[in-house]
C-alpha positions in Angstrom: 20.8 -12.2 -3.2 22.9 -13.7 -0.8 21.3 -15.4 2.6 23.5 -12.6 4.3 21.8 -9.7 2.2 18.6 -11.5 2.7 18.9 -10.9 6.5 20.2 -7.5 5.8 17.4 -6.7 4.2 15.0 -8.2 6.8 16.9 -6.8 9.3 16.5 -3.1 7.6 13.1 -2.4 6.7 10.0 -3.0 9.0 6.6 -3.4 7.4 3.9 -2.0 9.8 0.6 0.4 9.7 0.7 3.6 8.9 1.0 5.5 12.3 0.6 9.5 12.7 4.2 10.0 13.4 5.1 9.2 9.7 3.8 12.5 8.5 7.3 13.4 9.9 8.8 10.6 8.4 8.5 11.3 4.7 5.2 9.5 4.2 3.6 12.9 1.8 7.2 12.9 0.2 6.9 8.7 -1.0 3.2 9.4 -2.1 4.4 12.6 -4.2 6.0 9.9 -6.3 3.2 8.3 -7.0 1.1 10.9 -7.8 0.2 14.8 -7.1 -0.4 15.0 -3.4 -0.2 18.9 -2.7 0.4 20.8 0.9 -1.0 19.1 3.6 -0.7 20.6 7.0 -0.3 18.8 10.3 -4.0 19.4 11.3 -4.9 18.0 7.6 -3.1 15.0 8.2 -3.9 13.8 11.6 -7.7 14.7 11.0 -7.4 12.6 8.1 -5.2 10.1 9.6 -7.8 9.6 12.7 -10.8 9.5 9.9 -9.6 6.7 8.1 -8.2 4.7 11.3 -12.1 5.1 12.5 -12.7 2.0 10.0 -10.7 0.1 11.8 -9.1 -3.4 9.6 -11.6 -2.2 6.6 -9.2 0.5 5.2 -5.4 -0.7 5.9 -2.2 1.7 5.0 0.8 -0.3 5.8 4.3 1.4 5.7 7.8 0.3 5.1 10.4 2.2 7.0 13.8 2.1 6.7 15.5 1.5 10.6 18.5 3.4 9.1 17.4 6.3 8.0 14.4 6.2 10.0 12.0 6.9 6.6 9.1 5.4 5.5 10.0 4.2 2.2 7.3 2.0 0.8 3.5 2.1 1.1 0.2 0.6 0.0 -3.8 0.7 0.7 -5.9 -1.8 1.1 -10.0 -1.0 1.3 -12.8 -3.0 1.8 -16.5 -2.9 0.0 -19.2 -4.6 1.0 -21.6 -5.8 -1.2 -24.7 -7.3 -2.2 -23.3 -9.8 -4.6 -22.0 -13.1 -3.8 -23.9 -13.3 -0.9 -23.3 -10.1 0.4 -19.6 -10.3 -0.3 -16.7 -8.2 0.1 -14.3 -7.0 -2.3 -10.4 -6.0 -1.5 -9.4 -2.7 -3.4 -5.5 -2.1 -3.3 -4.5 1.4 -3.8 -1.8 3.8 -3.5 1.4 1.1 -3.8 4.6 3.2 -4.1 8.5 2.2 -3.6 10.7 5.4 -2.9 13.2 5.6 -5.9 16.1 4.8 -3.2 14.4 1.5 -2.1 13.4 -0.1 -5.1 15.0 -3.5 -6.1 14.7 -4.9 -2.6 11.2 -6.3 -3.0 9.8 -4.1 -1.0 7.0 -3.9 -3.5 5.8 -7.0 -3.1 6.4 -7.5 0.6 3.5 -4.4 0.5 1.2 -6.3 -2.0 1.5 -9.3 0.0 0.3 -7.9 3.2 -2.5 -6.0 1.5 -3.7 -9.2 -0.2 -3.5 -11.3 3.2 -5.6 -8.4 4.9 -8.1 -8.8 2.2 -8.3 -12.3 2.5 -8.1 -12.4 6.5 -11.1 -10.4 6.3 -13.1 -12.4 4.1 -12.8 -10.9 0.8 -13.4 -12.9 -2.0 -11.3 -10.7 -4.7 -8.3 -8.4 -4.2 -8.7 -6.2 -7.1 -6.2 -2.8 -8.2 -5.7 -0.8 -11.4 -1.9 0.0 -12.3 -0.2 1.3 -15.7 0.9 -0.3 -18.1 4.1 -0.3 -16.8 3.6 -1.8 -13.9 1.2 -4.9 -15.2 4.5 -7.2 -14.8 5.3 -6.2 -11.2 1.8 -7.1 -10.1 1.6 -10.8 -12.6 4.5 -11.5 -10.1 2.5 -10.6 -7.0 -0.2 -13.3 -8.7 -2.4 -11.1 -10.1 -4.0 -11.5 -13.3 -5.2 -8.9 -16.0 -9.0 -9.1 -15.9 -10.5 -6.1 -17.6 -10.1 -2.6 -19.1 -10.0 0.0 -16.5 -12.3 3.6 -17.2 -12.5 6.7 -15.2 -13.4 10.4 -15.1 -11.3 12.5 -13.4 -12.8 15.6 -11.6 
């Protein structure tokens, strides 16, 4: 990429926090990508959006949104456990990381993963940890992660 695509780039996408307005702005479509979200109404969303913005810097959604088009297309969680170990430590948990198909190849990804991890560490987290698919376990080496276990779940 050329310094003058670099800009353009820069110049395109803005990384910020999750705001209510992005409901409108494609937010529920980018997440359908990801995974099954289902309908959720207005009311669903801004009670949901105003519960999770109540934990102030300890559970981060930050948004990409395209100045163009005015969409947001990339996103990515960032959570915070407290915990007894370590000294009453806490642990980073990055969820939810999703380019829109439109977006992808402008390292949008890792501009996310970035800012999730610097959160983390910001507020005194001493491990950023996430669980992605097989597929993915290359993109995230490249964001300096490192594979460290085998993941297990239930799924109600």
């Amino acid at each position: 990429m050329s310094t003058n695509e670099s800009n353009e780039t820069l110049d395109r996408f803005y990384l910020r926090r999750l705001e209510l307005s992005d409901k409108s702005k494609g937010f529920i479509d980018l997440l359908q990508q990801l995974s099954a979200v289902g309908s959720i109404s207005d009311e669903e969303f801004e009670e949901r959006f105003h519960e999770l913005t109540s934990r102030g810097e300890e559970h981060a959604i930050c948004v990409v949104e395209d100045r163009i088009s005015r969409r947001i297309v990339a996103t990515g969680t960032v959570f915070v456990e407290k915990k007894f170990l370590r000294g009453c430590g806490k642990a980073g948990h990055i969820e939810d990381v999703v380019v829109d198909a439109s977006a992808r190849g402008a390292k949008l990804g890792k501009k996310v993963v970035d800012f999730l991890v610097e959160h983390a560490r910001l507020l005194g987290c001493y491990k950023v940890i996430l669980d992605c698919s097989m597929e993915n376990k290359g993109f995230y080496k490249k964001c300096g992660f490192e594979e460290k276990a085998v993941q297990m779940a239930i799924y109600f």
